[in-house]
MIBA-100693 format. One record per residue: residue in one letter; z, x, y of N, C-alpha, C in turn. Coordinates in Angstrom, 1 decimal. Atoms other than C-alpha are relative to their C-alpha. Layout:
REM residues N
{site "a",{Z,X,Y},{Z,X,Y},{Z,X,Y}} ...
This chain:
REM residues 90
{site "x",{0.0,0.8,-1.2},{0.0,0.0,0.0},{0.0,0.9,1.2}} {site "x",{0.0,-0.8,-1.2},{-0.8,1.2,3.4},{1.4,0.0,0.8}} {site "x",{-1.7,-0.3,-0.7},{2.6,3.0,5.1},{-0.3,-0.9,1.6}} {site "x",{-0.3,0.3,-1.3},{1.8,1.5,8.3},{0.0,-1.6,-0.3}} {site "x",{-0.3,1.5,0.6},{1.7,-2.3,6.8},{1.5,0.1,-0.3}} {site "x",{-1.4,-0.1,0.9},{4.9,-1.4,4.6},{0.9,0.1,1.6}} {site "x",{-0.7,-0.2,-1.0},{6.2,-0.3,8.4},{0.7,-1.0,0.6}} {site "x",{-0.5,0.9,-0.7},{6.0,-3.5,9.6},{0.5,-1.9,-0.7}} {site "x",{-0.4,1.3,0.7},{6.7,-6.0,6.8},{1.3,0.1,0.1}} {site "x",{-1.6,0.6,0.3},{10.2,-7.9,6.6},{0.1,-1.2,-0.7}} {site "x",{-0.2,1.1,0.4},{11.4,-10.4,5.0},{0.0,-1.5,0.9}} {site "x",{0.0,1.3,-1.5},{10.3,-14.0,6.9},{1.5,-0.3,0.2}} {site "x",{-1.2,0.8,-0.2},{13.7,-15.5,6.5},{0.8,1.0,0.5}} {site "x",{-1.1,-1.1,-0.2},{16.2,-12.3,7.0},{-0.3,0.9,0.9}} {site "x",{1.0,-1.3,-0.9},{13.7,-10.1,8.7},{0.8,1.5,-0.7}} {site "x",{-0.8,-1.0,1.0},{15.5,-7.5,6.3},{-1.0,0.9,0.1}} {site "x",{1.3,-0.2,0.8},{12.9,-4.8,6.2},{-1.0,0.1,-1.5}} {site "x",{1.0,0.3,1.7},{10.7,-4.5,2.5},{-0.1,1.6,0.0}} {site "x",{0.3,-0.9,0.4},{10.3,-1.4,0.5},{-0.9,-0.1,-1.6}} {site "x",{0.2,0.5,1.1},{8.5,-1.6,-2.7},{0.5,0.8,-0.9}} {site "x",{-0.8,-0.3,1.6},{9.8,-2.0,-6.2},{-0.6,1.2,-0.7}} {site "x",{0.3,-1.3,0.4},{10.6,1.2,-7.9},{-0.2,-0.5,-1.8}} {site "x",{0.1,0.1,0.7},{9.4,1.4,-11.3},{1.0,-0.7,-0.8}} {site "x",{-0.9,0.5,1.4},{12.4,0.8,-13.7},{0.3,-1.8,1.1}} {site "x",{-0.4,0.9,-0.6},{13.5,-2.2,-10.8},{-1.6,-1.1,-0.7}} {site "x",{1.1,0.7,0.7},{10.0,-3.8,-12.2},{0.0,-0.5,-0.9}} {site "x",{-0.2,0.5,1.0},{10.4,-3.2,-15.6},{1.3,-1.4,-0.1}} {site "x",{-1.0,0.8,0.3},{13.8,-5.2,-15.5},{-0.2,-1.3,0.8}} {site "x",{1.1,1.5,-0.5},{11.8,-8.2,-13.5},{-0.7,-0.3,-0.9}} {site "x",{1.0,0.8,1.2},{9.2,-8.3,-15.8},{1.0,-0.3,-0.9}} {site "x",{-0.5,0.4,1.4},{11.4,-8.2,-18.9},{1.1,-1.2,0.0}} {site "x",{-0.5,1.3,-0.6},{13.3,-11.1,-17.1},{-1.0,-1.2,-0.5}} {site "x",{1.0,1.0,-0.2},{10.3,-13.0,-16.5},{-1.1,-0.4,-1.6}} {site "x",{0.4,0.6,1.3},{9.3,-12.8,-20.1},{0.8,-0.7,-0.9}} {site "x",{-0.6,0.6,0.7},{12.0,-14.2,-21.7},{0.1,-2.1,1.3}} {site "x",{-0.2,1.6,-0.6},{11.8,-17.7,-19.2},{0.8,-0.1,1.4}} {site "x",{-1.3,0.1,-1.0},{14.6,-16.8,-16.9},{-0.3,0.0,1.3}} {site "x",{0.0,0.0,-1.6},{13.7,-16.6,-13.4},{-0.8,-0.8,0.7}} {site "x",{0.9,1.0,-0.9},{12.8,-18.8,-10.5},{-0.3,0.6,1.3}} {site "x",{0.1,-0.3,-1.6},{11.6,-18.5,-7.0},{1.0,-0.8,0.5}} {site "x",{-0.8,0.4,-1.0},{13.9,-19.2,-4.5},{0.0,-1.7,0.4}} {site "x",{0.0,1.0,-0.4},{12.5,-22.7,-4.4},{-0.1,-1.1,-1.8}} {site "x",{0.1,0.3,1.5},{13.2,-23.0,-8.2},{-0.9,-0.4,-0.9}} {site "x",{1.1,-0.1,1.1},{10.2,-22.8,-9.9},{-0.4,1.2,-0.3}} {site "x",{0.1,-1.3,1.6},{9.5,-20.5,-13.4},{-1.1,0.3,0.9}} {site "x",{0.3,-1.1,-0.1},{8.2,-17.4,-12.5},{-0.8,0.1,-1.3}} {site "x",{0.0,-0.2,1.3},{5.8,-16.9,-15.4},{-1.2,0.6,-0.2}} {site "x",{0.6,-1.5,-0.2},{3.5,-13.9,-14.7},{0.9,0.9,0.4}} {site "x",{-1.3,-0.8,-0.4},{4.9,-10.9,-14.8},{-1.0,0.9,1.3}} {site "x",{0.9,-0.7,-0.7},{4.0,-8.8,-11.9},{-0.6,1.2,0.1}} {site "x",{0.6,-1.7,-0.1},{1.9,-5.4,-11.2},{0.7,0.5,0.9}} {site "x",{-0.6,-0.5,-1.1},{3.7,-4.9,-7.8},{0.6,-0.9,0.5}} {site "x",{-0.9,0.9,-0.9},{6.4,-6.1,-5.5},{0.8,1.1,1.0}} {site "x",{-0.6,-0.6,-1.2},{8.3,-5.4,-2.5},{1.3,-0.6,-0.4}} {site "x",{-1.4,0.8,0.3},{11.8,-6.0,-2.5},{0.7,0.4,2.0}} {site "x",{-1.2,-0.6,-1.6},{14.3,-6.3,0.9},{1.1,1.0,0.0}} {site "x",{-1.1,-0.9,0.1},{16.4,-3.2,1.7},{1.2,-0.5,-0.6}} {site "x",{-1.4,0.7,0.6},{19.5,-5.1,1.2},{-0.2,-0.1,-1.9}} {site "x",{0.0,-0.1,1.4},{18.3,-5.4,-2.3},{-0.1,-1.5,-0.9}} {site "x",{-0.1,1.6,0.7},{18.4,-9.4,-3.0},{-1.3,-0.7,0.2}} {site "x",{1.5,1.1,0.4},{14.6,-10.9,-2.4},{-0.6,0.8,-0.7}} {site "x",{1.5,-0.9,0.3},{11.5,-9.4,-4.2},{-0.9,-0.8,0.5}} {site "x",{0.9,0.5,-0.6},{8.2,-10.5,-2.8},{-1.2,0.5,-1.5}} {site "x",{0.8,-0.7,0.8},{5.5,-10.0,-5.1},{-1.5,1.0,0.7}} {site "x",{1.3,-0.4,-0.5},{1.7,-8.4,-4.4},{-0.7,-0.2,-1.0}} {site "x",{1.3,0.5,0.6},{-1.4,-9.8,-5.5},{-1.1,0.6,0.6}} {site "x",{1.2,-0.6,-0.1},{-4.4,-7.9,-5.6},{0.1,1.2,1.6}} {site "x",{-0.2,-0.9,-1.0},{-3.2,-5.3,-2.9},{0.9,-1.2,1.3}} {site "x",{-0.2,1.0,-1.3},{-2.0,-8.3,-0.6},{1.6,-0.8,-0.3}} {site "x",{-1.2,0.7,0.4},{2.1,-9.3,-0.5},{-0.2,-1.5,0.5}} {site "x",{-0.2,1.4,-0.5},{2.9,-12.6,-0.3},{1.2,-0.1,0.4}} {site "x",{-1.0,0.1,-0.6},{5.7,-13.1,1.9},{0.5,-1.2,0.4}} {site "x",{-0.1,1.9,-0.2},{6.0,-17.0,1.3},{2.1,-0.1,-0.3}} {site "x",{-1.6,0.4,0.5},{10.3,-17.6,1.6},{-0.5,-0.9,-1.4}} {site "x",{-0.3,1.0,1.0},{9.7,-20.0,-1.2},{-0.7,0.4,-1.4}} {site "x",{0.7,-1.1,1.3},{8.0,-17.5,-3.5},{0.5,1.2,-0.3}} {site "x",{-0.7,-0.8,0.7},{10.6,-15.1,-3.4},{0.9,-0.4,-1.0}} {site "x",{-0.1,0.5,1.3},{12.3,-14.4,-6.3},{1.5,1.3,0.1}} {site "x",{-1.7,-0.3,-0.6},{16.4,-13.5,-5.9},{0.3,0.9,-0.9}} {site "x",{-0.3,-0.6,0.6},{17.8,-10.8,-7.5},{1.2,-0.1,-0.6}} {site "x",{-1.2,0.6,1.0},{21.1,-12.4,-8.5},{0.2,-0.2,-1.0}} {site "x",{0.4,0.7,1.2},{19.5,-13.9,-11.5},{-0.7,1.0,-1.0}} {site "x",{0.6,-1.3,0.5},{18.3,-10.6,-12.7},{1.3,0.8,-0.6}} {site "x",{-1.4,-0.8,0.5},{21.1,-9.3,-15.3},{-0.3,1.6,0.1}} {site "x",{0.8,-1.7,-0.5},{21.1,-5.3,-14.6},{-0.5,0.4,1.3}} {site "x",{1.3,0.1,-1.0},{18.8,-5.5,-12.0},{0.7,1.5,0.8}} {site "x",{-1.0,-1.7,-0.5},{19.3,-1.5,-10.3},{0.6,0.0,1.1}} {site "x",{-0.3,0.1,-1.2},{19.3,-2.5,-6.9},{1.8,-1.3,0.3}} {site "x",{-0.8,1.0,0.0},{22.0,-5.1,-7.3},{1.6,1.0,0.7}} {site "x",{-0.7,-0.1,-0.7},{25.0,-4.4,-5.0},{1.5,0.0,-0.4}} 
């Protein structure tokens, strides 16, 4: 992703800024997302796993990325509370 995009993304709701998800923080989303378990923020099953995501410094949204392009819809993130392990988790 281009650093000067990443510069200026935040999270819509928090305005938190966004970093993207590091490799193992992935794995343990996806292997969430294959067993049924996770919803978006606006509680609906998650049920692709993803290639890429941003997550908020703070550590509690992920955002996903589709075809190079994040989506930064509040109601499409996807909370990291609900994520057992999850690395970032606080």
């Amino acid at each position: 992703m281009d650093k000067r995009l990443l510069d200026i993304l935040c999270c819509p709701v928090t305005k938190v800024p966004v970093r993207p998800l590091a490799r193992n923080e992935l794995d343990v989303l996806n292997a969430a997302i294959s067993t049924g378990s996770v919803q978006t923020t606006a509680s609906i099953a998650v049920s692709s796993a993803l290639q890429a995501g941003l997550i908020t410094n703070d550590g509690k949204l992920i955002y996903r990325i589709e075809d190079d392009i994040p989506v930064m819809l509040a109601d499409e993130a996807i909370g990291t509370t609900q994520l057992t392990g999850f690395p970032s988790q606080r």
